[in-house]
C-alpha positions in Angstrom: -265.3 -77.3 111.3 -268.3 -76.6 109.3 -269.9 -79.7 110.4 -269.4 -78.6 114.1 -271.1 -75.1 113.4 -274.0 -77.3 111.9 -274.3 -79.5 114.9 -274.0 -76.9 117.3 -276.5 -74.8 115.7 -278.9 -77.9 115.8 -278.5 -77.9 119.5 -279.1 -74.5 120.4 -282.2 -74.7 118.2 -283.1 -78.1 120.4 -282.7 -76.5 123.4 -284.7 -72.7 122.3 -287.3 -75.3 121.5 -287.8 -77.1 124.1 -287.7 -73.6 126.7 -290.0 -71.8 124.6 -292.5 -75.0 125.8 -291.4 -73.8 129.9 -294.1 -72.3 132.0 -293.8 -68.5 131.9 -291.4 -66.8 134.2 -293.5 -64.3 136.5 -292.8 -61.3 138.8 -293.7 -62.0 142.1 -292.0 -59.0 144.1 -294.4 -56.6 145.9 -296.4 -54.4 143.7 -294.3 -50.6 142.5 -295.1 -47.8 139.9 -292.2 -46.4 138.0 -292.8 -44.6 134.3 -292.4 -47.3 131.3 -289.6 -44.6 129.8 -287.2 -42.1 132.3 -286.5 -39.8 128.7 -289.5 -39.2 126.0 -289.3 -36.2 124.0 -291.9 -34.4 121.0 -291.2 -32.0 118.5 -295.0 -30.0 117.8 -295.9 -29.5 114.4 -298.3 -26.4 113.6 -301.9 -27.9 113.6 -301.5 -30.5 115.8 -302.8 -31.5 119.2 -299.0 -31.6 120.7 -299.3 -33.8 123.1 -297.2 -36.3 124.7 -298.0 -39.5 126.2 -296.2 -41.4 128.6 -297.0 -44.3 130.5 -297.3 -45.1 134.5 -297.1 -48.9 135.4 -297.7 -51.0 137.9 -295.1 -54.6 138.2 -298.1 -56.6 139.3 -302.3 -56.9 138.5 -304.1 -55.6 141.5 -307.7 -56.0 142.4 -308.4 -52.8 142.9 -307.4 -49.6 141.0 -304.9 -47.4 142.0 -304.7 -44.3 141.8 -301.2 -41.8 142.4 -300.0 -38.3 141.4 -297.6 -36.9 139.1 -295.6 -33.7 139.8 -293.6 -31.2 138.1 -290.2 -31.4 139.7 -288.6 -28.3 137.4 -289.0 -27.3 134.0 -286.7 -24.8 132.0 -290.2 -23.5 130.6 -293.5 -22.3 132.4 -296.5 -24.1 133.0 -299.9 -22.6 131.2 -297.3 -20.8 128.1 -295.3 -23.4 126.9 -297.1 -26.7 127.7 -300.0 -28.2 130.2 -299.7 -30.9 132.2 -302.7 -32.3 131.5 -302.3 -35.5 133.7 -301.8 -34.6 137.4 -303.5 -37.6 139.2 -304.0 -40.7 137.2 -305.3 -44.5 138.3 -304.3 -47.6 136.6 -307.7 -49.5 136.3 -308.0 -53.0 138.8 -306.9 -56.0 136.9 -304.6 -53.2 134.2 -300.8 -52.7 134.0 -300.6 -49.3 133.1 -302.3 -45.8 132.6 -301.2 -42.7 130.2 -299.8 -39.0 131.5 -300.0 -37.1 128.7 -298.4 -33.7 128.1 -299.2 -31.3 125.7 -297.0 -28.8 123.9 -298.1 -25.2 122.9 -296.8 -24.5 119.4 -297.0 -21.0 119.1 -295.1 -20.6 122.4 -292.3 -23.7 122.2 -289.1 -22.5 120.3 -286.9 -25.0 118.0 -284.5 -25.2 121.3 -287.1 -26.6 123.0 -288.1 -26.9 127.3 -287.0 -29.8 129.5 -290.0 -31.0 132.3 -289.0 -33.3 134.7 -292.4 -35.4 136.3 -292.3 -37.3 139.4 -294.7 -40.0 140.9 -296.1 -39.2 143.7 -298.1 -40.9 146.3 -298.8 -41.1 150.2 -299.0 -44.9 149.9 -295.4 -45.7 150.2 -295.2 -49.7 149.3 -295.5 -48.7 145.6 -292.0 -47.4 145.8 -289.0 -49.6 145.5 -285.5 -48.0 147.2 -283.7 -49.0 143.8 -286.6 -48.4 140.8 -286.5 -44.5 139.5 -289.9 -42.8 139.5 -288.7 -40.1 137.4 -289.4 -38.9 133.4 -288.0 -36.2 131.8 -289.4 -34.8 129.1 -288.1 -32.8 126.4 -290.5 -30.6 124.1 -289.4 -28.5 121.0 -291.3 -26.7 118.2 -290.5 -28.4 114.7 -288.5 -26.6 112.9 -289.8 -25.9 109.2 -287.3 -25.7 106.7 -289.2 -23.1 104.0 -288.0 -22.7 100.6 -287.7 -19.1 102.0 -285.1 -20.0 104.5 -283.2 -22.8 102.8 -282.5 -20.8 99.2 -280.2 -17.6 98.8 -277.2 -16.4 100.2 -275.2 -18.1 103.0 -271.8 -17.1 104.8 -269.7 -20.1 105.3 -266.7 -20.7 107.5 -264.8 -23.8 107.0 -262.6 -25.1 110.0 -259.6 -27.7 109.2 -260.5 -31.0 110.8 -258.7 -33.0 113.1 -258.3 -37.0 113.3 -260.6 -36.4 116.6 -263.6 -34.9 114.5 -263.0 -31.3 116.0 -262.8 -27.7 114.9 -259.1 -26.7 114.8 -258.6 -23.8 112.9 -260.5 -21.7 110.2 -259.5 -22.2 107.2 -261.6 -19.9 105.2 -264.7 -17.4 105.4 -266.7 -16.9 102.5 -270.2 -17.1 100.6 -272.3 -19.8 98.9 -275.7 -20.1 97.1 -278.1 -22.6 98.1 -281.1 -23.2 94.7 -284.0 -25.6 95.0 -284.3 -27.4 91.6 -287.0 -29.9 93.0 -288.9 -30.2 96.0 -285.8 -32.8 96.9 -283.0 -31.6 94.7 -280.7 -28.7 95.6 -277.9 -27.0 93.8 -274.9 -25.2 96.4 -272.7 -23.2 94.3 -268.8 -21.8 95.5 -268.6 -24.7 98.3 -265.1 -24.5 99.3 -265.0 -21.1 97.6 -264.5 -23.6 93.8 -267.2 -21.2 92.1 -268.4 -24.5 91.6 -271.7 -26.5 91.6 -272.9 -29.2 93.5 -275.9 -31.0 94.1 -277.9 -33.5 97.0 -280.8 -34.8 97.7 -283.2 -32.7 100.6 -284.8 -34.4 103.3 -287.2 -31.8 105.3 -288.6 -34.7 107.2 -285.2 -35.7 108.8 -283.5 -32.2 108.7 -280.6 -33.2 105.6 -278.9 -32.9 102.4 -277.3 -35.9 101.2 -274.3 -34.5 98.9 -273.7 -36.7 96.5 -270.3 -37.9 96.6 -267.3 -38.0 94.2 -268.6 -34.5 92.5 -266.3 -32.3 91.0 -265.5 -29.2 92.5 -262.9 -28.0 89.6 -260.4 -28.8 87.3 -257.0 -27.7 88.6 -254.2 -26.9 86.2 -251.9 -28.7 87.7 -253.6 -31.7 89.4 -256.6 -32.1 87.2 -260.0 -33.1 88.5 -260.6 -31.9 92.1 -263.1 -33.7 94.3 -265.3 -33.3 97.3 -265.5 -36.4 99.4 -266.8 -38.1 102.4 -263.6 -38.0 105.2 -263.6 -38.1 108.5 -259.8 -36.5 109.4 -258.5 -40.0 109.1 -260.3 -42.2 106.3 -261.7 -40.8 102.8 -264.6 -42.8 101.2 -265.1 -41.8 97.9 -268.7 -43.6 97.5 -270.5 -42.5 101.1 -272.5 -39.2 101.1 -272.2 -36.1 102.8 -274.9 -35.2 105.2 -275.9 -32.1 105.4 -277.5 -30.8 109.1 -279.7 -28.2 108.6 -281.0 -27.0 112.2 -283.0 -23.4 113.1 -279.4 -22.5 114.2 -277.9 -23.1 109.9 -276.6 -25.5 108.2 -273.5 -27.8 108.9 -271.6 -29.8 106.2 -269.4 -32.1 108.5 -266.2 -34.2 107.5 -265.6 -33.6 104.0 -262.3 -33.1 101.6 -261.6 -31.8 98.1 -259.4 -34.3 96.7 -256.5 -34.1 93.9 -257.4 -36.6 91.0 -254.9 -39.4 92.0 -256.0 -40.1 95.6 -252.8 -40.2 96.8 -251.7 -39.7 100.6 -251.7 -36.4 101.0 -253.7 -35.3 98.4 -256.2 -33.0 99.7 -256.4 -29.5 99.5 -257.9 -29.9 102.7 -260.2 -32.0 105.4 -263.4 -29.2 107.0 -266.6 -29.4 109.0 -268.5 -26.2 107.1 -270.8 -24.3 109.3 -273.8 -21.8 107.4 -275.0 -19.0 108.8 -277.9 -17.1 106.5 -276.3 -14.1 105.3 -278.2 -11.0 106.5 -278.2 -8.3 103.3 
């Protein structure tokens, strides 16, 4: 059987070969525009120009440039306060493919949750539309969301809700409070997760939005059942080397699918399975 696999992978190479030496398959079809992407989306950074770019093509070369609209079908934000459309006409260049419709984001008025724009082609020259090829983009612009030492350390309410094999919120399980302490600029310390008036630790990722909880830690030593765990589980399965990611979002912090675990492991031997949503505690 192994001999087979060999053979037939000697074939398929033979035959890769020899159609990578075929003449180039071309589009001959009548000339249309469409965007190169129906969904692009930016989060602006502070400092930065904020701008989008997307990408108007054309299927075929022509010999002479043309030259079509883009409109603003709706937009959840307003024109002129939360972004420009700096790109209302554009022309793809004779003998070019493509040409860019940029959009550009206003920091200081975009929030976190962010505006949708929808753009359209437009043009009175109807052969560059095809019936069945979109000529739509939406467009989806946020304000990045910095995660400050000033918002990420101090007190935090917690509520953790009992998990169910389908990755929902049953039930709360338990409201109470836990300290988040930066010991690096990508180590943090959360104390009383769980309520254990214990510590744990994991790794920050401002870039990406995370905390990667290290897994296996111990949340306490129980009198009866000895070393309790927190681990990775998903209402279903319990890994007991996979990290615990951490969400942190302008709305808090969410500590999804995780268990504290008796010593032995053995079925039925958590305390419990939660998704742990953080809300800043207001003093």
């Amino acid at each position: 059987m192994r001999k087979l696999y060999i053979l037939l992978s000697l074939a398929l190479l033979a035959i890769f070969a020899t159609s990578c030496k075929n003449d180039e398959i071309t589009y001959n079809g009548p000339a249309f525009l469409q965007f190169d992407k129906s969904l692009s989306s930016l989060s602006v950074r502070e400092g930065t120009d904020g701008i989008l770019t997307v990408n108007i093509t054309i299927s075929q070369e022509q010999a002479q440039d043309v030259t079509c609209g883009v409109a603003i079908v709706s937009t959840t934000g307003t024109e002129g306060t939360d972004f420009e459309l700096l790109d209302n006409s554009i022309t793809i260049p004779a003998g070019q493919y493509s040409a860019p419709v940029r959009v550009k984001g206003i920091y200081d008025n975009l929030t976190p949750e962010g505006i949708d724009i929808n753009l359209k082609i437009t043009s009175n020259d109807a052969s560059l539309f095809q019936e069945d090829i979109p000529t739509d983009c939406k467009i989806t612009l946020t304000r990045f969301f910095e995660i400050t030492d000033e918002w990420l350390e101090g007190v935090w309410d917690a509520t953790d809700y009992y998990l169910d094999e389908g990755n929902g919120y049953e039930s709360i399980a338990y409201d109470y409070q836990l300290l988040i302490t930066k010991v690096s600029e990508t180590e943090v310390e959360i104390l009383n997760i769980g309520g254990w008036m214990s510590v744990i630790t994991g790794t920050l990722d401002v870039e990406t939005g995370t905390i990667s909880i290290h897994p296996d830690q111990i949340l306490a030593v129980h009198p009866t059942y000895g070393n309790v765990y927190m681990d990775w589980c998903d209402g279903a399965y319990f890994n007991r080397t996979k990290p615990i990611t951490a969400e942190l979002t302008f709305r808090g912090i969410t500590i999804p699918e995780w268990g504290d675990f008796v010593n032995d492991y053995s079925a039925g031997s958590a305390f419990g399975i939660y998704n742990t949503v953080l809300t800043k505690s207001v003093e």
